[in-house]
N, C-alpha and C positions, 0 to 999 in steps of 0.2 A: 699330692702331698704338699708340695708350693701352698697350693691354696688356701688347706686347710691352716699353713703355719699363718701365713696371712692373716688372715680369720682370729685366731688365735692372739695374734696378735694386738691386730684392732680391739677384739676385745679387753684385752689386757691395759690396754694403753688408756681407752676410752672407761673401764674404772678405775684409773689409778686419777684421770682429770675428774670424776665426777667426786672421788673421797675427800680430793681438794678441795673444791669448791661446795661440798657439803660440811668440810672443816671449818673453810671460812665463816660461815652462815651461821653453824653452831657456833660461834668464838664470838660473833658479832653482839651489838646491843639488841638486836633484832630478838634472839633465845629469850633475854628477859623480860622484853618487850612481849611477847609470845606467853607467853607462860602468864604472866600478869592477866592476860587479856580473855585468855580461857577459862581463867577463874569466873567471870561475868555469869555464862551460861550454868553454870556450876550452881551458881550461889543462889542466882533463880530460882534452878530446880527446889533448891534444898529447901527456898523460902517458902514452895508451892506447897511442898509436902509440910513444911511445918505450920500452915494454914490449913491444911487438911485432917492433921493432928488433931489442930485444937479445936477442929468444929465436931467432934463426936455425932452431935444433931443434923448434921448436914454429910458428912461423912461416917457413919458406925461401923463402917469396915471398909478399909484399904483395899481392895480387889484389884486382880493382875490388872482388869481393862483402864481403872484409875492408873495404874503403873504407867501401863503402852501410853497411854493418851497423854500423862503428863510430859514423857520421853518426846515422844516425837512432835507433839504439836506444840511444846513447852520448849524444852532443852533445844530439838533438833532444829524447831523454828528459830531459835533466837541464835544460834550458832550459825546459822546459814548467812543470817544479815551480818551479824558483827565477824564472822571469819573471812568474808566478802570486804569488808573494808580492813580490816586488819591486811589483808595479803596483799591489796592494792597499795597502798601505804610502805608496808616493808620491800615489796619486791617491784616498786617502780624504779629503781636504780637499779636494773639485774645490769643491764649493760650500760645505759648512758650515763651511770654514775662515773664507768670508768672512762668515759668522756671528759669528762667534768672534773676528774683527776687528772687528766693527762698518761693515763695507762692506759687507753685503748689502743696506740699506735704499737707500741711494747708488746701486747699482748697477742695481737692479730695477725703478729711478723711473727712470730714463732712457728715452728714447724708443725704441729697441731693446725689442723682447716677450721677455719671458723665453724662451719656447721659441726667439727667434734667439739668446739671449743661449747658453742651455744646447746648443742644436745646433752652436755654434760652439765651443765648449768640447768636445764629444764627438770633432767632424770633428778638430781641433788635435790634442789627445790621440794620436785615431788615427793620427795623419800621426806626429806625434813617437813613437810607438812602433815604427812599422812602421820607420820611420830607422834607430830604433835595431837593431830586428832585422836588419834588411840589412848594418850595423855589424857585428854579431855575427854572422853568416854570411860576411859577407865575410872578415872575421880567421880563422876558423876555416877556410875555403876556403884561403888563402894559404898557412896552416900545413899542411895535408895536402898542397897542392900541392909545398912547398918542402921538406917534410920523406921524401914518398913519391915525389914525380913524377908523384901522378897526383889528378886533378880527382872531386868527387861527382859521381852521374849526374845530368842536370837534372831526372830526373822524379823522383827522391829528393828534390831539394836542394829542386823547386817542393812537393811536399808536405811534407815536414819544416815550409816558410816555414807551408804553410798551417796545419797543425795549431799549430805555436806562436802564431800571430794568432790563431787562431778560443779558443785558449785566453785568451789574453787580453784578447780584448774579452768574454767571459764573466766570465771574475774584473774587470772593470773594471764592467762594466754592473751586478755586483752593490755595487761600491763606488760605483758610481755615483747609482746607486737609492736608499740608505742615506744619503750624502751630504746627498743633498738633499732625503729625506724627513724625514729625522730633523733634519738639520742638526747635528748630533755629530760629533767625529770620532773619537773614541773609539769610539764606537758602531760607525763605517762600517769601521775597524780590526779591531777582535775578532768581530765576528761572521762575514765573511767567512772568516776564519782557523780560529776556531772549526766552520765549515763545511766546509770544504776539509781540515782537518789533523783534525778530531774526527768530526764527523756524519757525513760520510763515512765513513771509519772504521767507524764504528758499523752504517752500512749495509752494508757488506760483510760483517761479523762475520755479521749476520742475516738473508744471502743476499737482501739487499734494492740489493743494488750497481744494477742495471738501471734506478733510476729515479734514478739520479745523472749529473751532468755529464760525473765522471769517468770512466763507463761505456760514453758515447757515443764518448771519447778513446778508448780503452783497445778499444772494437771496431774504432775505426779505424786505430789501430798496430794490429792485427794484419793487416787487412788490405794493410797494406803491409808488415809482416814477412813474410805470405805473399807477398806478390810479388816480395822480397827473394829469396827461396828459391826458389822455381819457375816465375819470371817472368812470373806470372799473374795480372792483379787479379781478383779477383771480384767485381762488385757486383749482385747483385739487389736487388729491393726491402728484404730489411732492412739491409744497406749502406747502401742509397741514403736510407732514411730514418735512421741514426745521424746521416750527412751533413748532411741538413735538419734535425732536431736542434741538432749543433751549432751550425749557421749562427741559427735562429730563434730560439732561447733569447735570446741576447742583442739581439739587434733588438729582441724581445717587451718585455723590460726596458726598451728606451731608449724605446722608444712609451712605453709607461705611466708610468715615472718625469717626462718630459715634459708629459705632459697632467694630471697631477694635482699635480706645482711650480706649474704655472700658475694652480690653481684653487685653492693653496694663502693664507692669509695670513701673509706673512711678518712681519709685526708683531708676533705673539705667540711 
């Protein structure tokens, strides 16, 4: 019975910090920074289709495969690069902002453990992302709806949602990491960037793309470009492990950034 209250507890305790710090974030310049930035992939779409419009001769009829193919390899590709540097940017100060404040010593004395303070801060994040993504798929749904008459398929639109989440809690778990290891935020800024727009880069040049994040992306559009095409997903086992991949990459991160904040002094 103890236990259970226990239990209960923690829970309780551990959403009442996560509505906090998902208050904050909404309240922040960050929301309209946010909302601005999602119009981008939006506005693309909507250009695509209204090129598609007017070429009657090239296009005479809008068909669902025009639809999917614009969705995912249009919208969901470009949402993938710019939601990847948008969440570097905003959530590279998750913690060493409050460094740089002088509220991390305030904060980390409090009766709250760091790791509920920092798991609350991660869950927040994620809830306020995935918002925004539903945000931005919804608007971009609307506009295809109104402007074509016809809706993406749901198993397009459900993986498009996934690949652009599983992308961004990757680019976030590495600002994440950085944040509060270093406690810089400069630091937690340029290097992710520098990783994503350079060292990758650099890995592909020297046919070393496959041990990259973005390699794990980039096998998984195709296999949904392949299904695009001839209605078929394939997933054997290396499919299925790009999958696991991208899902564990970023857990991996949030485990260890976690456990070694904690064991951290923040005093120095």
């Amino acid at each position: 019975m103890l236990k259970n209250v226990t239990q209960n507890e923690f829970i309780k305790y551990q959403i009442i910090l996560t509505k906090f710090f998902f208050k904050k974030i909404l309240k922040s310049w960050k929301t309209i920074f946010c909302v601005i930035m999602i119009i981008f992939p939006v506005f693309t779409a909507y250009h695509k289709i209204s090129f598609m419009l007017g070429n009657p001769s090239r296009y005479p009829t809008i068909t669902q495969y025009d639809i999917d193919y614009l969705f995912f390899n249009g919208f969901v590709g470009f949402s993938i690069l710019l939601f990847r540097l948008m969440y570097i940017i905003i959530f590279s100060d998750i913690v060493s902002g409050e460094f740089s404040n002088k509220f991390a010593m305030m904060l980390y004395s409090t009766p709250p453990s760091r790791k509920r303070i920092l798991l609350s801060k991660v869950i927040a994040i994620i809830l306020y992302s995935t918002a925004l993504e539903l945000l931005s798929f919804v608007i971009v749904g609307v506009v295809i709806l109104i402007s074509t008459g016809l809706i993406v398929s749901s198993e397009v639109l459900l993986v498009g949602f996934l690949m652009v989440f599983l992308t961004f809690l990757f680019s976030f778990s590495i600002s994440f990491m950085l944040s509060a290891l270093t406690r810089n935020v400069i630091v937690s800024i340029l290097i992710p960037i520098l990783y994503f727009f350079f060292v990758e880069q650099f890995f592909v040049i020297f046919d070393l793309d496959n041990i990259t994040y973005y390699y794990f992306v980039n096998m998984m559009n195709e296999v949904i470009s392949n299904y695009l095409l001839t209605g078929a997903i394939i997933l054997g086992i290396e499919e299925v492990s790009y999958l696991i991949g991208l899902i564990s990459a970023p857990v991996i991160m949030f485990l260890i950034t976690i456990f070694i904040f904690n064991k951290l002094d923040i005093r120095t």
